[in-house]
ZAZAKE-208232 format. One line per 8 residues: their letters; for each residue x, y, z of N, C-alpha, C, O. Coordinates in nm, 3 decimals. Layout:
N
A = X,Y,Z,X,Y,Z,X,Y,Z,X,Y,Z; ...;
END
This chain:
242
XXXXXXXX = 4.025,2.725,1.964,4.144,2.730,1.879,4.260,2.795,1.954,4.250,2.899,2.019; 4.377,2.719,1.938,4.490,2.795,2.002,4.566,2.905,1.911,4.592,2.920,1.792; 4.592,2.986,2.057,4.678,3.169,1.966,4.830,3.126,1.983,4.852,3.054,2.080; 4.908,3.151,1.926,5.032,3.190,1.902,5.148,3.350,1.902,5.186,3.402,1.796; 5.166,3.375,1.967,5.264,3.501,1.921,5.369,3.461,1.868,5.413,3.353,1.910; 5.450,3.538,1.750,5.525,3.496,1.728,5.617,3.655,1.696,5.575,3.746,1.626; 5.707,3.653,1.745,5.788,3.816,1.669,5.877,3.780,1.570,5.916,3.667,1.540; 5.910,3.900,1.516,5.967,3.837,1.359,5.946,3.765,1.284,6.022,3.689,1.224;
XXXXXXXX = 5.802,3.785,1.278,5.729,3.659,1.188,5.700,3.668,1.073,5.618,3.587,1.029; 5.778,3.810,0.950,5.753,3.800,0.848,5.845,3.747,0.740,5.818,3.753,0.620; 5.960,3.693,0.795,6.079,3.635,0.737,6.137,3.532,0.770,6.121,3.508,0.889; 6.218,3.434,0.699,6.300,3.337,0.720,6.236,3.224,0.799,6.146,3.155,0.751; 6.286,3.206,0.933,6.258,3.122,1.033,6.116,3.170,1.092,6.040,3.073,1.092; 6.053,3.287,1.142,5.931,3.276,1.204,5.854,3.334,1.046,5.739,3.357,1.083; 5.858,3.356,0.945,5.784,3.276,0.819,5.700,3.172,0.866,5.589,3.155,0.915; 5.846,3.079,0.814,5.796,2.936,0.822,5.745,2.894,0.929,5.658,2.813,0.897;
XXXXXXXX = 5.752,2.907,1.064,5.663,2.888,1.152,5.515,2.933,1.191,5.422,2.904,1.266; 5.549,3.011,1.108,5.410,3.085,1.080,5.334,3.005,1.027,5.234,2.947,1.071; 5.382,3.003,0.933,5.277,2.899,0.856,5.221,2.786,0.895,5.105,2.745,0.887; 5.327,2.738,0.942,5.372,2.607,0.973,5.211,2.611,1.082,5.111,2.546,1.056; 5.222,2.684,1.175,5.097,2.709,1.301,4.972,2.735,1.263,4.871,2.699,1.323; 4.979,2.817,1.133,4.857,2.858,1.061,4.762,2.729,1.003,4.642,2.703,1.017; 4.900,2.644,0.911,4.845,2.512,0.841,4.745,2.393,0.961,4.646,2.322,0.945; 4.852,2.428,1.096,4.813,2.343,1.220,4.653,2.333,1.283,4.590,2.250,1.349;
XXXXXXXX = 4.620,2.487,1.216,4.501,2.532,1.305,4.480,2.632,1.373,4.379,2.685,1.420; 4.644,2.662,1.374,4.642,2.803,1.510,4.562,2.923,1.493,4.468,2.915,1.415; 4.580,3.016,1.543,4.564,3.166,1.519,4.702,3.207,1.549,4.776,3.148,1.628; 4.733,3.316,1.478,4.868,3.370,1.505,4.908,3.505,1.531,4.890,3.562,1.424; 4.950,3.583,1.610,4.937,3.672,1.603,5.119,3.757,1.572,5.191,3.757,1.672; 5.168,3.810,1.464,5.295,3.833,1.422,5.335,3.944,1.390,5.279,4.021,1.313; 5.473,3.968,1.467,5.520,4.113,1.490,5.646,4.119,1.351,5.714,4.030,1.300; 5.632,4.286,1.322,5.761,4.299,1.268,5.760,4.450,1.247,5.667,4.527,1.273;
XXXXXXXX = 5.889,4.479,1.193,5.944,4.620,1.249,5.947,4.679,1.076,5.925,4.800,1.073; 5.964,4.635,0.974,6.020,4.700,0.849,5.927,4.637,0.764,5.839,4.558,0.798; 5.962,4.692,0.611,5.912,4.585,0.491,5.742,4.584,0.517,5.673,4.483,0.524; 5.693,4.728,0.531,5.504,4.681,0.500,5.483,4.617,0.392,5.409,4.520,0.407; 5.527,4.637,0.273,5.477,4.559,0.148,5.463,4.422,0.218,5.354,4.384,0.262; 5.596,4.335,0.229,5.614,4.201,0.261,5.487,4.183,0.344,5.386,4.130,0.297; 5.496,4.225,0.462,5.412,4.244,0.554,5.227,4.173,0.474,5.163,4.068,0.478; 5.214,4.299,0.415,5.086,4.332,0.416,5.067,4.205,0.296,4.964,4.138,0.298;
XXXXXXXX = 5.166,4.181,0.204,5.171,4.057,0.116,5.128,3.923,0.162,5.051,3.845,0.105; 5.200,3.909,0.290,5.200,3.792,0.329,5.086,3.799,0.434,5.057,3.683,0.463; 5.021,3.874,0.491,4.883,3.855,0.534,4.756,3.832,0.466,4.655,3.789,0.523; 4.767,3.873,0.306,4.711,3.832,0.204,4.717,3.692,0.210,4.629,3.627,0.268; 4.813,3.638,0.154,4.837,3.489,0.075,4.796,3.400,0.201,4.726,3.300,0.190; 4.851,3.450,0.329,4.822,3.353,0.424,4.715,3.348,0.511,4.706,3.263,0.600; 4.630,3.440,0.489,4.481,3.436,0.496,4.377,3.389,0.397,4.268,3.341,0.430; 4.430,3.410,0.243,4.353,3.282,0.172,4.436,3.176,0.182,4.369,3.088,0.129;
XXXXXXXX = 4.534,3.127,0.214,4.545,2.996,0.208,4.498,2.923,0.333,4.464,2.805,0.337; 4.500,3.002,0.426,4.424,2.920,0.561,4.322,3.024,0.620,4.353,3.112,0.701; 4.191,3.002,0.567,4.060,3.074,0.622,4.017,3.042,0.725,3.922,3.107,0.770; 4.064,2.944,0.791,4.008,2.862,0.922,4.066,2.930,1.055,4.018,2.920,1.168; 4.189,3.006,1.012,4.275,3.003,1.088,4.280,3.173,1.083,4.245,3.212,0.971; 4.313,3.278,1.170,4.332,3.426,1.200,4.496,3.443,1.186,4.583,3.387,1.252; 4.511,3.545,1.071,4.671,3.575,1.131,4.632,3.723,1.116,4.553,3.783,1.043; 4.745,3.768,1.242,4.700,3.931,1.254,4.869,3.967,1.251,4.941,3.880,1.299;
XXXXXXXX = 4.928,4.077,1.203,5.037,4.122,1.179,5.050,4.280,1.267,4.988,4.386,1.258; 5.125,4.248,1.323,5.156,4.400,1.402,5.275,4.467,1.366,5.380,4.405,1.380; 5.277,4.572,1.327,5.420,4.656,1.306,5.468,4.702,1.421,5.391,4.788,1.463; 5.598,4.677,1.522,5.610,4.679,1.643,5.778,4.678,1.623,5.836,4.586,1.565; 5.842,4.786,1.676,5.991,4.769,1.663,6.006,4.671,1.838,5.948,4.694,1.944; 6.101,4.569,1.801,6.097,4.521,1.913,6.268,4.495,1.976,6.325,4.407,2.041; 6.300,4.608,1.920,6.430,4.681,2.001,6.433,4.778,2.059,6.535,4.838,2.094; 6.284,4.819,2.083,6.227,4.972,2.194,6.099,4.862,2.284,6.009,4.780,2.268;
XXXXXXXX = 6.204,4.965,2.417,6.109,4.828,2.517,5.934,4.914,2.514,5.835,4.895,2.585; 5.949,4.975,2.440,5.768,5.029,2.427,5.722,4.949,2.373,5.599,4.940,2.373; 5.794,4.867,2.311,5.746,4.741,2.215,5.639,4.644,2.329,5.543,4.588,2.275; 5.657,4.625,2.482,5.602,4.553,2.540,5.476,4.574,2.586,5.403,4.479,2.615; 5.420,4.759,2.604,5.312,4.809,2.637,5.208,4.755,2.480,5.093,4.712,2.473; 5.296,4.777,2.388,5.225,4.806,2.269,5.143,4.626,2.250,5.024,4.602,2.231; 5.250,4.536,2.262,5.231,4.421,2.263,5.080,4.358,2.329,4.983,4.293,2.289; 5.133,4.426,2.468,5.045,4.356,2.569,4.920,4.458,2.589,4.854,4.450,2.692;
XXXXXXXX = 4.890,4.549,2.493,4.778,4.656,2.507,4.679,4.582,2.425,4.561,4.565,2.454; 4.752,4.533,2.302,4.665,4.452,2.207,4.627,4.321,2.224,4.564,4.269,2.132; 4.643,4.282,2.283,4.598,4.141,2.375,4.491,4.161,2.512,4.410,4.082,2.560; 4.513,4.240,2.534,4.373,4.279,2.637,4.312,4.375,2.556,4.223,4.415,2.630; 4.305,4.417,2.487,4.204,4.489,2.396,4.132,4.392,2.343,4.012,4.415,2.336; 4.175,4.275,2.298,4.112,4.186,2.196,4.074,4.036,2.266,4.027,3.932,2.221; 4.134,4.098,2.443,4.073,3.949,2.494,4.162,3.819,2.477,4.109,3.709,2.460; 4.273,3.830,2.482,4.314,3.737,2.400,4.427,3.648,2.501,4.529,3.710,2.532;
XXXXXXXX = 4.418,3.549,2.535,4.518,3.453,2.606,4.607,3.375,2.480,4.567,3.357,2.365; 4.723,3.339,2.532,4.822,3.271,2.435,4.859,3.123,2.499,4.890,3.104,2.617; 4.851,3.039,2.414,4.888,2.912,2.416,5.080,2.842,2.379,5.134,2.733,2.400; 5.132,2.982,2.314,5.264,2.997,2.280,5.330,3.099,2.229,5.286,3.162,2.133; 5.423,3.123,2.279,5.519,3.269,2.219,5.653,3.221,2.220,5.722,3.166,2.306; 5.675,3.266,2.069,5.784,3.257,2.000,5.890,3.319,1.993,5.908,3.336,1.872; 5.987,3.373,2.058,6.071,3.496,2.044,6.164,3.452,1.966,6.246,3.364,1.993; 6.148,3.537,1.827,6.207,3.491,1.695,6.317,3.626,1.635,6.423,3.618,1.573;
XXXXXXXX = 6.227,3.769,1.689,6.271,3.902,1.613,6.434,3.872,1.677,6.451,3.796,1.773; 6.522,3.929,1.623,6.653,3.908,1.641,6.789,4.014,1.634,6.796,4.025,1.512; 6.856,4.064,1.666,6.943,4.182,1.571,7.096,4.116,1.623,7.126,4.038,1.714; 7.191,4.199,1.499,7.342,4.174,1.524,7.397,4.281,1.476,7.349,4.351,1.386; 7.526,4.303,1.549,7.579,4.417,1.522,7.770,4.335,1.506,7.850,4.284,1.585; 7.763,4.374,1.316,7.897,4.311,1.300,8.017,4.376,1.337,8.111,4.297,1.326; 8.059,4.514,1.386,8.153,4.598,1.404,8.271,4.514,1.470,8.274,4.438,1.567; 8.344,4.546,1.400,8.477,4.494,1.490,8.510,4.539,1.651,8.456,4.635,1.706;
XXXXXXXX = 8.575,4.481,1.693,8.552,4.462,1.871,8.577,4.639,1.910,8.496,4.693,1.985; 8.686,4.716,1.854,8.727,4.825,1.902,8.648,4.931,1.830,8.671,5.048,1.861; 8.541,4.900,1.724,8.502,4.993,1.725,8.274,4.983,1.738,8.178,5.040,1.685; 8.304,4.842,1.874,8.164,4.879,1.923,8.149,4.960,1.972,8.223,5.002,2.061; 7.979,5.050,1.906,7.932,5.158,2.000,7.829,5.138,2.165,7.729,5.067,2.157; 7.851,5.179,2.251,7.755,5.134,2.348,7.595,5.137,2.300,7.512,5.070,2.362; 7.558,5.218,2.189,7.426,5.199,2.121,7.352,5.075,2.080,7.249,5.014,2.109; 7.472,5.066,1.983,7.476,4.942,1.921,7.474,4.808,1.987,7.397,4.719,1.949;
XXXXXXXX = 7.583,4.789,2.114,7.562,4.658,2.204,7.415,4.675,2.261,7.337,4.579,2.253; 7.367,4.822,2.334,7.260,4.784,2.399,7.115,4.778,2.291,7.000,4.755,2.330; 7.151,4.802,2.166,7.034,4.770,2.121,7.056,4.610,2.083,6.946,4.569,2.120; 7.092,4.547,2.057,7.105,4.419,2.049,7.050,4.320,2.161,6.962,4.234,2.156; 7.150,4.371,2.281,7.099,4.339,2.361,6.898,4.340,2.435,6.829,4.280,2.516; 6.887,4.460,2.329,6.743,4.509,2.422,6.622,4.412,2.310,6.502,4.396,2.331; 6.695,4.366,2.204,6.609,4.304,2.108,6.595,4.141,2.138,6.503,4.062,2.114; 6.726,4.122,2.202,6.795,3.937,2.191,6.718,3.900,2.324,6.636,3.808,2.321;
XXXXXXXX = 6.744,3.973,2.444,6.737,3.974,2.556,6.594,4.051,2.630,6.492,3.995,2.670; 6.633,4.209,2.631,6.534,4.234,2.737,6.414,4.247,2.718,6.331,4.204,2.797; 6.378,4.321,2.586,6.209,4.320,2.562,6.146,4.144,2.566,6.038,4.125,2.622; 6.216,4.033,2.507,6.173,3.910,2.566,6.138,3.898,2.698,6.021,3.876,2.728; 6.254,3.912,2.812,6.216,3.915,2.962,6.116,3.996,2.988,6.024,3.949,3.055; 6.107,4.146,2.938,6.008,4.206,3.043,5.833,4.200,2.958,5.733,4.251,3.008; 5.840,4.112,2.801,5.764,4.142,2.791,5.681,4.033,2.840,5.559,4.046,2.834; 5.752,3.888,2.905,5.710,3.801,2.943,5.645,3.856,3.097,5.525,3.873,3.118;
XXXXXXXX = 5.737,3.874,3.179,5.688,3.967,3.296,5.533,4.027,3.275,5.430,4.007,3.340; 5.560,4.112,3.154,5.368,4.182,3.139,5.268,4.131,3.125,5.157,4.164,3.168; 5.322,3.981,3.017,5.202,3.915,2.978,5.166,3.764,3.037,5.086,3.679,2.998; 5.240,3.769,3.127,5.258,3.632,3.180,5.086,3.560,3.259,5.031,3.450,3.244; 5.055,3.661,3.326,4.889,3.627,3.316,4.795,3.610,3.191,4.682,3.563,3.192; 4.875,3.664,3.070,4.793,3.602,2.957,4.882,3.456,2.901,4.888,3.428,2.782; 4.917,3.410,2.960,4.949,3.257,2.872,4.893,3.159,2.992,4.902,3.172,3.114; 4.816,3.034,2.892,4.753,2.963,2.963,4.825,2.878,3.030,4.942,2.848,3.004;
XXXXXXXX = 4.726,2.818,3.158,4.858,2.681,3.236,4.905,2.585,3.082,4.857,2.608,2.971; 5.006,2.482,3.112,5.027,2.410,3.000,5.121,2.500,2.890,5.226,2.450,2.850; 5.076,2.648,2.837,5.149,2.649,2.736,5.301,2.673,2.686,5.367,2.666,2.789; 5.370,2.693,2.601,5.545,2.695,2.573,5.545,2.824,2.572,5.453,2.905,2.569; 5.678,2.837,2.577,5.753,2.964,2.534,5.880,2.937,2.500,5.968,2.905,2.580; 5.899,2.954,2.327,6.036,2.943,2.285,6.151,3.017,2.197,6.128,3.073,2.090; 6.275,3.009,2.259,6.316,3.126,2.230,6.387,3.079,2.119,6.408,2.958,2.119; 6.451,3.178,1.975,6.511,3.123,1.879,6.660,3.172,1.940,6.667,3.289,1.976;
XXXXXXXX = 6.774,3.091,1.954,6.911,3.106,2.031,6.972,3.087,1.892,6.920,3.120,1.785; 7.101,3.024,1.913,7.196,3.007,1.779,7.289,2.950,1.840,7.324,2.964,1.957; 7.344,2.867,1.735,7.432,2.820,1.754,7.581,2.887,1.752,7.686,2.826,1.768; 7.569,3.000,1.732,7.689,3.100,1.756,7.669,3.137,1.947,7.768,3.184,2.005; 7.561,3.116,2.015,7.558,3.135,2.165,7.623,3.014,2.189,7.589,2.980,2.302; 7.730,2.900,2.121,7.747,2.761,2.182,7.906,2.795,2.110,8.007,2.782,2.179; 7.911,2.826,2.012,8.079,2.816,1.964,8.079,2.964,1.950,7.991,3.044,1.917; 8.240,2.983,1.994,8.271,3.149,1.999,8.273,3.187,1.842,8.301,3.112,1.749;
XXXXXXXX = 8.225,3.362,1.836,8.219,3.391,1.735,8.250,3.551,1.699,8.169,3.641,1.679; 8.360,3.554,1.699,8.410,3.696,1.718,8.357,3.773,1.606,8.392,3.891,1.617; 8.280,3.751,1.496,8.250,3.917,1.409,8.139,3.924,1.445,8.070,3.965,1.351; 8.071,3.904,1.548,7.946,3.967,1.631,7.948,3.948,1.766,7.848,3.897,1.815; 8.053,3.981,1.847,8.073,3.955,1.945,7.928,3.966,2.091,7.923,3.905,2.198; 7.823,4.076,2.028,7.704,4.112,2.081,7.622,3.951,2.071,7.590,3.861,2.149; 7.615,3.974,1.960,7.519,3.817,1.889,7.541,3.721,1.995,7.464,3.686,2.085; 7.690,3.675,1.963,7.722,3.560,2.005,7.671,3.586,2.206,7.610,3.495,2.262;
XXXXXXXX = 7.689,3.649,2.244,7.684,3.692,2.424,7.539,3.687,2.436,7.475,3.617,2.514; 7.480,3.789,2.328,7.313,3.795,2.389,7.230,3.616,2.362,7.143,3.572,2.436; 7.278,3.555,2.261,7.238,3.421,2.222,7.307,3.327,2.313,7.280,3.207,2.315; 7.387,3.376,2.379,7.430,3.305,2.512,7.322,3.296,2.630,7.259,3.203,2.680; 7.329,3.421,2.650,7.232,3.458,2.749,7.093,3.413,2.726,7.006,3.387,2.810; 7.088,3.408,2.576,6.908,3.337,2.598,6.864,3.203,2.616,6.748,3.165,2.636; 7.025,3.102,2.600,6.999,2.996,2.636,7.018,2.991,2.795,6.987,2.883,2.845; 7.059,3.080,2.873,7.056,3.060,3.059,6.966,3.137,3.052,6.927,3.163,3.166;
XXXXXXXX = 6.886,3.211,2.948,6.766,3.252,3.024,6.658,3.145,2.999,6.549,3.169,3.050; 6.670,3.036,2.932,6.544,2.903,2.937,6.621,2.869,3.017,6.567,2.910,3.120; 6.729,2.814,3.053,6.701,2.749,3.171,6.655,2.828,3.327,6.614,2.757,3.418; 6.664,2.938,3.340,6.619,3.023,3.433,6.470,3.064,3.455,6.407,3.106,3.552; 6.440,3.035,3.327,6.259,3.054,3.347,6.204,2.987,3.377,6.123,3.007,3.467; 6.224,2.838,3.300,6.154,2.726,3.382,6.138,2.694,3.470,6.088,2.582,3.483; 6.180,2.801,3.626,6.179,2.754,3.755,6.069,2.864,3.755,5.973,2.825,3.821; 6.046,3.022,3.687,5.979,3.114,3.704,5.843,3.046,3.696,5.779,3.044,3.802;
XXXXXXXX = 5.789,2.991,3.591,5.686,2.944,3.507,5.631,2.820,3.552,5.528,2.778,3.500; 5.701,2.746,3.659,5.652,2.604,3.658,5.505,2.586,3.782,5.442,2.484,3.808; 5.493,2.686,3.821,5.396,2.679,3.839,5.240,2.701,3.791,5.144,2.683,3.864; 5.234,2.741,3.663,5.167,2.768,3.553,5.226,2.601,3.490,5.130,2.535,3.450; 5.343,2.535,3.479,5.343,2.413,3.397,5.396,2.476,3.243,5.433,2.408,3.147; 5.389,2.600,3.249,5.457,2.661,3.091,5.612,2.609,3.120,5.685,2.616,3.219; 5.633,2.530,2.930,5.759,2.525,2.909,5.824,2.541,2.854,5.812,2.498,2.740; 5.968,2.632,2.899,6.035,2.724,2.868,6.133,2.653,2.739,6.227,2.604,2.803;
XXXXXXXX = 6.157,2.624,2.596,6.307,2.588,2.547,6.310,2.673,2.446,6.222,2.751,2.409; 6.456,2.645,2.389,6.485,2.701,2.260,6.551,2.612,2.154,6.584,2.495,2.172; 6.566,2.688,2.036,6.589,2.606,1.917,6.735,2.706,1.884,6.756,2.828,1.880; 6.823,2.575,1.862,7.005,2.736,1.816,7.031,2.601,1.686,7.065,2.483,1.676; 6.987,2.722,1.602,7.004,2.701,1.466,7.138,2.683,1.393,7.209,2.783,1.407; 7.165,2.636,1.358,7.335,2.683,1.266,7.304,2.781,1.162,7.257,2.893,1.186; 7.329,2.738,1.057,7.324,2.847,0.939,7.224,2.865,0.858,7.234,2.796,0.757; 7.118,2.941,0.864,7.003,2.876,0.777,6.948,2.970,0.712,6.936,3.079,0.769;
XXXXXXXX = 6.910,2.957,0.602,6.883,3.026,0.483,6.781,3.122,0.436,6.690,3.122,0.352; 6.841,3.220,0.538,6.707,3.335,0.522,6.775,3.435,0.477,6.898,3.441,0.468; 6.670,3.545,0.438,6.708,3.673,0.384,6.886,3.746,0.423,6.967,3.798,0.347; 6.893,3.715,0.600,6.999,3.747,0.668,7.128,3.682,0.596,7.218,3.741,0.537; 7.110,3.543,0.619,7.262,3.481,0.512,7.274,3.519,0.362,7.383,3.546,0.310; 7.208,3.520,0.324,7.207,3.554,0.171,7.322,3.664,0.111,7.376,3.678,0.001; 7.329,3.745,0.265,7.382,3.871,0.187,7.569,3.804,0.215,7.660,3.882,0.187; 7.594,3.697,0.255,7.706,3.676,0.244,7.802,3.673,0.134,7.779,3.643,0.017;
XXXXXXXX = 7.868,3.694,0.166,7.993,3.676,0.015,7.969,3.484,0.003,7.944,3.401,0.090; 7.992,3.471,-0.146,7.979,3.308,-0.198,8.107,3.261,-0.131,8.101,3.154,-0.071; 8.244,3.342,-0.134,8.304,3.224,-0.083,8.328,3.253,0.093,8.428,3.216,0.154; 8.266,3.291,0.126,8.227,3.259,0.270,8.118,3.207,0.309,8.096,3.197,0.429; 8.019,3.159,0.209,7.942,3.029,0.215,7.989,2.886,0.216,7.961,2.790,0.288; 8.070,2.901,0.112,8.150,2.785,0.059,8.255,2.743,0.172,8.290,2.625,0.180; 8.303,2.836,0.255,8.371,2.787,0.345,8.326,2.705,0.466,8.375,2.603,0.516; 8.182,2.807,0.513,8.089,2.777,0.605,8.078,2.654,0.547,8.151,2.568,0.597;
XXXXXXXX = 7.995,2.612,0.438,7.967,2.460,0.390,8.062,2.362,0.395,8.024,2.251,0.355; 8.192,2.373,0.440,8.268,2.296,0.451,8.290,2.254,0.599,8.348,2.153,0.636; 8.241,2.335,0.666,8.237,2.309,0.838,8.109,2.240,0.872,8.070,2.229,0.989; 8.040,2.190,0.759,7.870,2.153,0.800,7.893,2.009,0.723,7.934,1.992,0.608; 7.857,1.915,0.815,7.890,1.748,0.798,7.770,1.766,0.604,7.835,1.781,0.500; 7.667,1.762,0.599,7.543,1.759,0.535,7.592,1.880,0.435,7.527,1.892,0.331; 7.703,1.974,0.458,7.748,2.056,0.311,7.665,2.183,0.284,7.696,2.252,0.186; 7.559,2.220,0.366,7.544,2.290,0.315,7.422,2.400,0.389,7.401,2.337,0.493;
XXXXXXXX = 7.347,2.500,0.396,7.281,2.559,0.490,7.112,2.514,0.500,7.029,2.500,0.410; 7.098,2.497,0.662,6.957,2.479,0.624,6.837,2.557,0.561,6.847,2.679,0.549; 6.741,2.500,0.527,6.618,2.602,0.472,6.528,2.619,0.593,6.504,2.532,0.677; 6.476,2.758,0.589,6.401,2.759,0.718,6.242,2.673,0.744,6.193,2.669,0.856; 6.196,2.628,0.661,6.111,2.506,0.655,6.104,2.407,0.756,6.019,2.379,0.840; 6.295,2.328,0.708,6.305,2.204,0.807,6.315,2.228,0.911,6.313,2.130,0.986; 6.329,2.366,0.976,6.301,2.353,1.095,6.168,2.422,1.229,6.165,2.440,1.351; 6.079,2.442,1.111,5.922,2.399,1.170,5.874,2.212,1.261,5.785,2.184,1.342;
XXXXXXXX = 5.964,2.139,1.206,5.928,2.017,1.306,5.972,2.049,1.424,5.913,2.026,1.530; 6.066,2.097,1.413,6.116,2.141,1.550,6.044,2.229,1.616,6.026,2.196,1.734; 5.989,2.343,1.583,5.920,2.396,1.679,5.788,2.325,1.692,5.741,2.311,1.805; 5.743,2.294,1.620,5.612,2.265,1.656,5.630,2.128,1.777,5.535,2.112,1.852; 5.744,2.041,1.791,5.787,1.954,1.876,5.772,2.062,2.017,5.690,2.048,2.107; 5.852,2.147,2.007,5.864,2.185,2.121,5.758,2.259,2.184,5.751,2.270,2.306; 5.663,2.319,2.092,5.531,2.354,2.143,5.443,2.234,2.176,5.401,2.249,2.291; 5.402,2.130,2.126,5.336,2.020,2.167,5.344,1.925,2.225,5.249,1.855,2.260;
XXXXXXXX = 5.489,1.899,2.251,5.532,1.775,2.356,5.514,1.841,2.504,5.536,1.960,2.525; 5.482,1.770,2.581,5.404,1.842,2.699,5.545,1.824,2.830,5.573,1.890,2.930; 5.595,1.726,2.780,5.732,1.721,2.892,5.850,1.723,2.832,5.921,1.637,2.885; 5.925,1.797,2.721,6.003,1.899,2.715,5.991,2.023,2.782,5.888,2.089,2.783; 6.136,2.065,2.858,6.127,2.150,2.948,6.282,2.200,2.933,6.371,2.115,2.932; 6.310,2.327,2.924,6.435,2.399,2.944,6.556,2.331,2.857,6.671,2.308,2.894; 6.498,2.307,2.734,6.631,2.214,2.648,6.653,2.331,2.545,6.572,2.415,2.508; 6.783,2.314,2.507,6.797,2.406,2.408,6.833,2.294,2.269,6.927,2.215,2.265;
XXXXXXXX = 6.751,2.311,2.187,6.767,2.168,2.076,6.852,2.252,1.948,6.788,2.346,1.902; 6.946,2.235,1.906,7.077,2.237,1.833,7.027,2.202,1.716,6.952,2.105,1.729; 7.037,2.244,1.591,6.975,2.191,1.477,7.082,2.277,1.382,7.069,2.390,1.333; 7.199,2.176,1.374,7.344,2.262,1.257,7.364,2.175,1.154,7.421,2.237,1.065; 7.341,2.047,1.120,7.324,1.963,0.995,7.486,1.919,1.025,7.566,1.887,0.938; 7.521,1.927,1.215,7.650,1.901,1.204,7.769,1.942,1.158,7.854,1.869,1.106; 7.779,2.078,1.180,7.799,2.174,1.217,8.002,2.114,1.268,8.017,2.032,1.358; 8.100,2.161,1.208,8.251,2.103,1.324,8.232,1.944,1.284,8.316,1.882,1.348;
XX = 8.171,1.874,1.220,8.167,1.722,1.175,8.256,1.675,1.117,8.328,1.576,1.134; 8.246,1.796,1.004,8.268,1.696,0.848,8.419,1.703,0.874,8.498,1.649,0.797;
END
């Protein structure tokens, strides 16, 4: 049976992929930083709904690069090689430009960016030849976006960091892409004001935000197609269209 990592896997987008891997067959193994109830809820429901299948939940802040010892301690404790890792956990910092703190950029940065790189570095002898690694980017790393000026730079950077890995990795045959979402309907958007939805929905050809559901085809594409390599796949419902 194939393992999965996935970080930020108790909400929104790595939710649904969660599942999505669980329903598949996988084993999963899923990080998150807050919310034990949720947590411990959703290891319930999604262990009786798929008995066939292991999901293990780790509480792991993964904006402290200790996050990578902790990661990769529990994977050789338990023996465990990965067939795919998901880098899903995410942070933004909305402050207006003059009053970013250097805290604040580098924790963003250390969540978007570096604990991904170095924790790949640690565990890179645990992922098998053949398997993916994909990063969740945004479509704010593709159009400028000044009330997160961090966001938008580090989601830059994670799309030149798939294309930069895939030269690291290709000798293992692991392949590196990502998925840059437009607007999609998790806990995070919700807290928007309605009529700055309503506006957003007017910049989206299709009207309106995705659910994080529809875009489980997509990952699971990019974990199973064996010659996708270093693409970053765009999924905005058209997005600048309408």
């Amino acid at each position: 049976m194939k393992t999965a990592l996935i970080t930020g896997g108790t909400k929104g987008i790595g939710r649904a992929v969660t599942e999505r891997l669980l329903s598949e067959g996988w084993n999963v193994i899923v990080t998150y930083f807050f919310d034990d109830n949720n947590a411990n809820l959703m290891e319930n429901q999604l262990s009786s709904l798929y008995p066939k299948s292991t999901i293990t939940i780790l509480k792991i802040d993964c904006s402290n690069l200790s996050a990578i010892d902790s990661i990769h301690s529990n994977l050789v404790e338990n023996n465990i090689y990965l067939d795919a890792v998901l880098f899903n956990a995410g942070a933004t910092d909305r402050s207006f430009f003059g009053e970013i703190s250097t805290d604040n950029w580098q924790r963003v940065f250390d969540i978007n960016i570096n604990v991904p790189t170095f924790l790949l570095q640690k565990i890179a002898v645990r992922l098998n030849n053949k398997s993916s690694i994909i990063f969740t980017g945004s479509l704010m790393g593709i159009h400028a976006h000044s009330l997160s000026l961090a966001y938008g730079v580090t989601k830059a950077a994670v799309h030149a960091l798939v294309k930069n890995l895939v030269k690291v990795f290709s000798v293992q045959k692991i392949r590196v892409n990502a998925i840059a979402p437009g607007f999609v309907d998790t806990e995070w958007q919700k807290t928007k004001p309605e009529e700055q939805k309503i506006n957003i929905n007017k910049k989206i050809a299709l009207g309106r935000f995705c659910a994080p559901d529809e875009l489980t085809d997509a990952y699971l594409f990019l974990i199973t197609n064996n010659y996708v390599n270093g693409e970053i796949l765009v999924i905005d419902g058209g997005y600048s269209l309408s």
